[in-house]
MARLUM-376406 format. One record per residue (C-alpha): residue number from 1; residue in one letter; y, z, x. Coordinates in steps of 0.1 Angstrom, whole numbers. Example, Ala and Ser with C-alpha at 12.3 -4.5 7.8 and 13.67 -1.06 7.14 Angstrom:
REM residues 2
+-----+----+-------+-------+-------+
!   i ! aa !    py !    pz !    px !
+-----+----+-------+-------+-------+
!   1 !  A !   -45 !    78 !   123 !
!   2 !  S !   -11 !    71 !   137 !
+-----+----+-------+-------+-------+
***
This chain:
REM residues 301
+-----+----+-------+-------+-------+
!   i ! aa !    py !    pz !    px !
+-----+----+-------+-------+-------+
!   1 !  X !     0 !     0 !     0 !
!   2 !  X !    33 !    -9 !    13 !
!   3 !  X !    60 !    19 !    18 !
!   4 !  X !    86 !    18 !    -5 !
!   5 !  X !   103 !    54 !    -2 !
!   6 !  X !   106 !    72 !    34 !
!   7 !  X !   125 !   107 !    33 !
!   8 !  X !   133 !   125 !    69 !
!   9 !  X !   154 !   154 !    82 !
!  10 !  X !   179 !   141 !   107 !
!  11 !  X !   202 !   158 !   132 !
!  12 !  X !   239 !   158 !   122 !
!  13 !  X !   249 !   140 !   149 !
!  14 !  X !   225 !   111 !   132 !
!  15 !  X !   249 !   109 !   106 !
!  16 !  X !   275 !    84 !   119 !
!  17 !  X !   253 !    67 !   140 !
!  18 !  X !   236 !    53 !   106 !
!  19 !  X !   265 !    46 !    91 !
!  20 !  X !   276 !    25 !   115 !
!  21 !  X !   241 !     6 !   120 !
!  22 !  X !   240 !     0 !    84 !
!  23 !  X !   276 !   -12 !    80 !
!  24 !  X !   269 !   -37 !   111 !
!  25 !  X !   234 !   -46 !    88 !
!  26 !  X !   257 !   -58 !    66 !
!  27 !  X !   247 !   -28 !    40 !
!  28 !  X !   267 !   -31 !     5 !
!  29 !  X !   283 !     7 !    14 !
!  30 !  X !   290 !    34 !   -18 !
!  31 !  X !   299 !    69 !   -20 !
!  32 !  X !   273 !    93 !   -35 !
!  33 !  X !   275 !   130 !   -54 !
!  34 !  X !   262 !   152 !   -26 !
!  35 !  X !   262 !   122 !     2 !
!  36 !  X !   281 !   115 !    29 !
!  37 !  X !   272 !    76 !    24 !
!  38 !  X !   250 !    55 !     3 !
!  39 !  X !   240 !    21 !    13 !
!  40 !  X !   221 !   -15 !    -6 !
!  41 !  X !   207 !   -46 !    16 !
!  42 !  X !   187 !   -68 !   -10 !
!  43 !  X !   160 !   -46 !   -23 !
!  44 !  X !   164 !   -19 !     2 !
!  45 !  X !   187 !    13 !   -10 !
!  46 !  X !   195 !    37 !    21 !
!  47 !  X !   209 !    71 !    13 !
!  48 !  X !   221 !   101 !    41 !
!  49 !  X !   222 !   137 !    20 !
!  50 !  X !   248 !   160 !    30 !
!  51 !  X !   220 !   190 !    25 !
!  52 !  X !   200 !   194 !    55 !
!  53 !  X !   212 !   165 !    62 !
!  54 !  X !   186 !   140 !    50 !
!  55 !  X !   177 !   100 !    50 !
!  56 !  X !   163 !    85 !    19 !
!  57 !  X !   150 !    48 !    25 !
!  58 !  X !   138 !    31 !    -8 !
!  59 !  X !   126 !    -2 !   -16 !
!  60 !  X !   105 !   -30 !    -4 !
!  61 !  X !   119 !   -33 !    30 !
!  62 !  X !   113 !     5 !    35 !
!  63 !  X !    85 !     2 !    64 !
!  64 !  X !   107 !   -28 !    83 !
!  65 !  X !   137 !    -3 !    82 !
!  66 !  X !   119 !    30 !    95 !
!  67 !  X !   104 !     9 !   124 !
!  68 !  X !   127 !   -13 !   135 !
!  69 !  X !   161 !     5 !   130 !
!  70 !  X !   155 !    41 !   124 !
!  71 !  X !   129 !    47 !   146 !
!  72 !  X !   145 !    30 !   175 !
!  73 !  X !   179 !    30 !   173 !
!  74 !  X !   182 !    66 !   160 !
!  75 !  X !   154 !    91 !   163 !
!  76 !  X !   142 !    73 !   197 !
!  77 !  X !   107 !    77 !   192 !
!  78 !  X !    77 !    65 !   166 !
!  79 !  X !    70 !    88 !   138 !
!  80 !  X !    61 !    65 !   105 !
!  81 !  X !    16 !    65 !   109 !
!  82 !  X !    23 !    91 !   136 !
!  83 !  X !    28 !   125 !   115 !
!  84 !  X !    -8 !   137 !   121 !
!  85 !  X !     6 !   140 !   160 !
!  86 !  X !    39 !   148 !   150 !
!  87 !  X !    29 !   173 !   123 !
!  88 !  X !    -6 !   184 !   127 !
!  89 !  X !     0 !   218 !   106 !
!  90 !  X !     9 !   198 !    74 !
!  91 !  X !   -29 !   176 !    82 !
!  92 !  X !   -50 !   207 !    80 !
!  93 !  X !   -65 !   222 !    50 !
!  94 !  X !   -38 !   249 !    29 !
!  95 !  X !   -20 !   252 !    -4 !
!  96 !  X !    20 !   241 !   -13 !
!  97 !  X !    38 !   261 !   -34 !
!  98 !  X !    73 !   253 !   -54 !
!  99 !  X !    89 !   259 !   -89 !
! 100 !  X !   111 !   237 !  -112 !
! 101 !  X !   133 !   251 !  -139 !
! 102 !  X !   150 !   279 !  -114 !
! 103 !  X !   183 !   266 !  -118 !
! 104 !  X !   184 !   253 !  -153 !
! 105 !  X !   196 !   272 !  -185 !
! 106 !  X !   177 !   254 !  -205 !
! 107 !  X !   134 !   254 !  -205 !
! 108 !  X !   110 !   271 !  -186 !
! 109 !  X !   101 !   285 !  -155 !
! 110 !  X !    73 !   261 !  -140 !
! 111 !  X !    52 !   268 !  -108 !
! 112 !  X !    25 !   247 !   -96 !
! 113 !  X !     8 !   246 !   -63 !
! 114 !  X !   -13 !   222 !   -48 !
! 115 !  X !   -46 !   217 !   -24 !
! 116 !  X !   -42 !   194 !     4 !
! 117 !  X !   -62 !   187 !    38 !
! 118 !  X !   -61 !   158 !    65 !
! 119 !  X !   -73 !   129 !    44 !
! 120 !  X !   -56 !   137 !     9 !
! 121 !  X !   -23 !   143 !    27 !
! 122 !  X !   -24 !   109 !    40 !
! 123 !  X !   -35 !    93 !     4 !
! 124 !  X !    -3 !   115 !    -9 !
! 125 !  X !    21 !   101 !    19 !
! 126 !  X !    10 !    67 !    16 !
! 127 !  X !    15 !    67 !   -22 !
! 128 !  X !    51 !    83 !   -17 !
! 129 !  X !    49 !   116 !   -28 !
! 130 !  X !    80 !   134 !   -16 !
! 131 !  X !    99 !   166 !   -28 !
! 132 !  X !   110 !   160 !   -66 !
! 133 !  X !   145 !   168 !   -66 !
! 134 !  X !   150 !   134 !   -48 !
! 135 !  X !   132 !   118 !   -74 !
! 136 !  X !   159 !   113 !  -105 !
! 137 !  X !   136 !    86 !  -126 !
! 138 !  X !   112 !   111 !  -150 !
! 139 !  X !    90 !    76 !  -152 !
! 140 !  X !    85 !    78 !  -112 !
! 141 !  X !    76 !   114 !  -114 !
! 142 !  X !    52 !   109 !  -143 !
! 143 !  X !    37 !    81 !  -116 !
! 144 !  X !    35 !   105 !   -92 !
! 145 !  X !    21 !   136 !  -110 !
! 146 !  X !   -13 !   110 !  -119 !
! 147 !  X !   -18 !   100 !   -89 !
! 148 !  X !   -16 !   132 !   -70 !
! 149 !  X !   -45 !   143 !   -99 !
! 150 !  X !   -63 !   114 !   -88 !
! 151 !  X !   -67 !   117 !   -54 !
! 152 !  X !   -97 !   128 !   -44 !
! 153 !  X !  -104 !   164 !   -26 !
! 154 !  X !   -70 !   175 !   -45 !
! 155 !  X !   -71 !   207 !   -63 !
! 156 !  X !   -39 !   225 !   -82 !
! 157 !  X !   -25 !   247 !  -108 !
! 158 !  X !     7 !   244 !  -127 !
! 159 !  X !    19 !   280 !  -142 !
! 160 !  X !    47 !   274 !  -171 !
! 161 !  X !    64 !   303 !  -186 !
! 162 !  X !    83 !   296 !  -217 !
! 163 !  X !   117 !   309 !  -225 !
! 164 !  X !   108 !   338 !  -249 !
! 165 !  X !    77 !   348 !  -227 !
! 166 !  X !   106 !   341 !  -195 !
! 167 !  X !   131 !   363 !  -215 !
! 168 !  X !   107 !   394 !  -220 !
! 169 !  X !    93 !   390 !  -183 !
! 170 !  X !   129 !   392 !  -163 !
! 171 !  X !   135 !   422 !  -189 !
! 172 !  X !   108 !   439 !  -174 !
! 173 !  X !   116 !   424 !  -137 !
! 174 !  X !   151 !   430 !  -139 !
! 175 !  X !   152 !   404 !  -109 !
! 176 !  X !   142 !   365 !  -108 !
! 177 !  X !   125 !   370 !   -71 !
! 178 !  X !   107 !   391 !   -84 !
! 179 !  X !    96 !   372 !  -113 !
! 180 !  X !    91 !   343 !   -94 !
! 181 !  X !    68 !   361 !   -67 !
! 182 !  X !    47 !   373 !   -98 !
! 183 !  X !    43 !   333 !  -110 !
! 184 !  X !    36 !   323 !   -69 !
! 185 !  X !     7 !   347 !   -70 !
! 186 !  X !    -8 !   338 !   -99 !
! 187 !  X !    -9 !   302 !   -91 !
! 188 !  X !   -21 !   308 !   -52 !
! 189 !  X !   -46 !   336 !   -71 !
! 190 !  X !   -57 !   303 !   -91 !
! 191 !  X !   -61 !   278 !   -64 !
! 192 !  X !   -81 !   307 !   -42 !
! 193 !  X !  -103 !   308 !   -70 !
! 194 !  X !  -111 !   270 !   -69 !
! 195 !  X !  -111 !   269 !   -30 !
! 196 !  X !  -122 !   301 !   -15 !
! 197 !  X !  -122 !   291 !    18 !
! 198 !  X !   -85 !   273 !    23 !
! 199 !  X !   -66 !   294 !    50 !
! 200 !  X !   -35 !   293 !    44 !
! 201 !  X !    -1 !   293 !    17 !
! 202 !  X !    30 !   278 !    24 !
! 203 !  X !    60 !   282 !    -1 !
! 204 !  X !    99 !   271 !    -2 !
! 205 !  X !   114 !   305 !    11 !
! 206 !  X !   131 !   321 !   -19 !
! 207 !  X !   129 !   358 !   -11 !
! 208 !  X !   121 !   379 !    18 !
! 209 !  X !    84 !   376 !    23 !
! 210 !  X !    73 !   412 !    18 !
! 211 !  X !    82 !   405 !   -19 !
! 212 !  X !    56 !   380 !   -25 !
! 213 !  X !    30 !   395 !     0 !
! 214 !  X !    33 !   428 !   -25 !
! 215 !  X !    27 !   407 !   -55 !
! 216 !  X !    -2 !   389 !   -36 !
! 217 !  X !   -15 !   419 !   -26 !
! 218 !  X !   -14 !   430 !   -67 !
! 219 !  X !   -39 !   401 !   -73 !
! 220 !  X !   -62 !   410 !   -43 !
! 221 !  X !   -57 !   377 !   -27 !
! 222 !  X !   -57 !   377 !    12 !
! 223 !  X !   -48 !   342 !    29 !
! 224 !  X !   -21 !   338 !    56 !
! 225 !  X !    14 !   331 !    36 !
! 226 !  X !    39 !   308 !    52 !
! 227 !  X !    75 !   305 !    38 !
! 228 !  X !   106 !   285 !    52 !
! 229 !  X !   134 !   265 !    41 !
! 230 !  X !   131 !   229 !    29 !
! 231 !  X !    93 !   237 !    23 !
! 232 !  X !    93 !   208 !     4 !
! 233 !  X !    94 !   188 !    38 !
! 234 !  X !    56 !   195 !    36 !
! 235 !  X !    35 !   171 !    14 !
! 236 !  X !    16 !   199 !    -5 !
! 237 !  X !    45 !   210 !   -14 !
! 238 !  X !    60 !   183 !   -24 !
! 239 !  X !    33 !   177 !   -45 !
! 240 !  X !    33 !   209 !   -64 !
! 241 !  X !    71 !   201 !   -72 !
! 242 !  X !    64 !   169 !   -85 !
! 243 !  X !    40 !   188 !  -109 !
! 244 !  X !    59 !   214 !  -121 !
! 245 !  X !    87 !   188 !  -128 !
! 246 !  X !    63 !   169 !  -145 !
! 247 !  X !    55 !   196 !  -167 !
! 248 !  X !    93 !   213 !  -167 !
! 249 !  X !   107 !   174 !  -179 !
! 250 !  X !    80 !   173 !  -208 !
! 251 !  X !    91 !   204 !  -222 !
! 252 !  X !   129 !   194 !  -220 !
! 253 !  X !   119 !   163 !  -239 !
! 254 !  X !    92 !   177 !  -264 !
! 255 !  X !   117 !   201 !  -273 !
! 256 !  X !   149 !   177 !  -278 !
! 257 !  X !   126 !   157 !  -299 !
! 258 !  X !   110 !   188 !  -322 !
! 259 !  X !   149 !   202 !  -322 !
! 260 !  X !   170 !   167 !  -330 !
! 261 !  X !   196 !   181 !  -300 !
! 262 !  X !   193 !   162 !  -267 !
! 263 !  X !   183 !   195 !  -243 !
! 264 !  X !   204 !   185 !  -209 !
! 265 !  X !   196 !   199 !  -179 !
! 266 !  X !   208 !   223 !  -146 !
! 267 !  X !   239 !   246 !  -162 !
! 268 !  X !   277 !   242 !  -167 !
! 269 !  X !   303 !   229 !  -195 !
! 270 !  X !   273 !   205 !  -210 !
! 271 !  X !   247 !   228 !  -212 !
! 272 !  X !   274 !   252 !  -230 !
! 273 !  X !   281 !   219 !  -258 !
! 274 !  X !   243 !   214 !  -258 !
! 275 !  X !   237 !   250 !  -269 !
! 276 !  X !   265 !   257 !  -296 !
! 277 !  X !   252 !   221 !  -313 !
! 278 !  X !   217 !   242 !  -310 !
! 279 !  X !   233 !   272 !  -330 !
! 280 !  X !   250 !   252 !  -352 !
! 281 !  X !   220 !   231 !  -362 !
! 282 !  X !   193 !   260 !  -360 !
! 283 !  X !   212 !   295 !  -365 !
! 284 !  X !   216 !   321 !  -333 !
! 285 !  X !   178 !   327 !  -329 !
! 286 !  X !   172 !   293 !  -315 !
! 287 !  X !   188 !   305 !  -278 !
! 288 !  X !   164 !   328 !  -265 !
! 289 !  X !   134 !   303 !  -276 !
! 290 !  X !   146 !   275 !  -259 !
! 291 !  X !   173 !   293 !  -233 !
! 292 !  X !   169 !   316 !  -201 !
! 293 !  X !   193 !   345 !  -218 !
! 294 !  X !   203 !   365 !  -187 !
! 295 !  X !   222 !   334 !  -171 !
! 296 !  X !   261 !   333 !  -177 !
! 297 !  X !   261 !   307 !  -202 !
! 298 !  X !   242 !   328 !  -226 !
! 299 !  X !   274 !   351 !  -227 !
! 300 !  X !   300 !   322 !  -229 !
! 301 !  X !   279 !   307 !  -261 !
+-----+----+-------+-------+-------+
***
């Protein structure tokens, strides 16, 4: 299968040399929320994030690009086929752990974690699985989310916690790191349980570790946890993102439909219109079955 979507950390001193390289390419140049340039050649679209910051390289003539430009005009070395020498960790046998619905008012809490060793990572790389919150078409994550089920030697778990059962958990929590450590666990508890022997846990860093190691600890599971920053770097990860996106997406729509209000997501001045047409249409008890009550907005509705 041809590559058609390439994501990388770069250094920040990367940044401008890209830029320049693509406007010499002749790239069609754009500005972009949360970019410091987007770029369009034909069929190939070539975006540098201001978070981390990051390359996104999409489109047919994604492979030519990462060899011939990327790879030796900027990083100075071969990486594309090379990551099991590059990144052997990532190749051997553990489970990726990573939540969607954190940040948005609206839907629930979803966290899913995934199985991956040497030869499904590969299957998962070539097919373009990548962190979800660079994927903004729901139809690509849908894609995604099959095949990752597909691939053979996968195993995974997707916890989703509703809004009334999220409401009456963070009363008793009284603290969303803790709530989401209790969700981690039970889904690592889950995967343990389907392969006993796997090693090793590796989440997007969200709370200091002893929090989730406690919670762990609760469910009797003993593996070696991992945490860090831009987890989602990792493909298991990335997977278990895709799938709790997946799931978090098809609630936001299911409930749009069942509710005749289009459910936006994240949080700000929309979600606060989306909510009072909610109320207006369905009375005050519709917000804590379809809202997380304890953020902000709740008060401003």
């Amino acid at each position: 299968m041809a590559l058609s979507s390439y994501t990388m950390p770069i250094k920040a001193e990367h940044v401008e040399v890209i830029r320049e390289l693509m406007e010499e390419g002749g790239f069609e140049m754009k500005a972009k929320p949360y970019a410091h340039f987007s770029g369009k050649k034909g069929k190939l679209s070539v975006t540098v994030y201001e978070k981390g910051p990051k390359i996104l390289v999409q489109g047919g003539d994604t492979e030519d690009f990462v060899k011939f430009t990327l790879e030796p005009m900027v990083f100075g070395e071969a990486r594309l086929g090379y990551e099991e020498v590059n990144e052997p960790e990532m190749f051997e046998p553990h489970f990726g752990i990573d939540e969607s619905g954190k940040g948005d008012f609206f839907g629930p809490l979803v966290i899913a974690g995934a199985y991956t060793d040497a030869r499904s990572t590969r299957a998962l790389m070539d097919a373009g699985v990548m962190d979800s919150k660079r994927i903004t078409s729901a139809a690509k994550i849908s894609k995604l989310a099959d095949i990752i089920r597909a691939t053979p030697g996968i195993a995974y778990e997707v916890v989703s916690i509703g809004p009334e059962r999220y409401n009456d958990m963070y009363g008793s929590f009284r603290n969303l790191n803790r709530l989401l450590a209790w969700g981690h666990a039970r889904v690592i508890r889950s995967l343990v349980e389907k392969v006993p022997d796997c090693p090793r846990a590796l989440s997007d860093q969200f709370a200091r570790k002893e929090v989730l190691e406690k919670e762990l600890a609760r469910h009797e599971v003993d593996l070696d946890l991992q945490q860090r920053t831009k987890g989602e770097s990792d493909v298991a990860v990335a997977a278990a993102s895709i799938l709790a996106r997946e799931r978090f997406v098809s609630w936001i729509d299911s409930s749009s439909e069942k509710s005749g209000v289009r459910i936006p997501l994240g949080a700000g001045p929309h979600v606060l219109e989306a909510a009072r047409k909610l109320i207006a249409k369905h009375g005050e008890e519709i917000l804590p079955k379809v809202a997380k009550m304890h953020f902000k907005t709740a008060k401003e509705v």
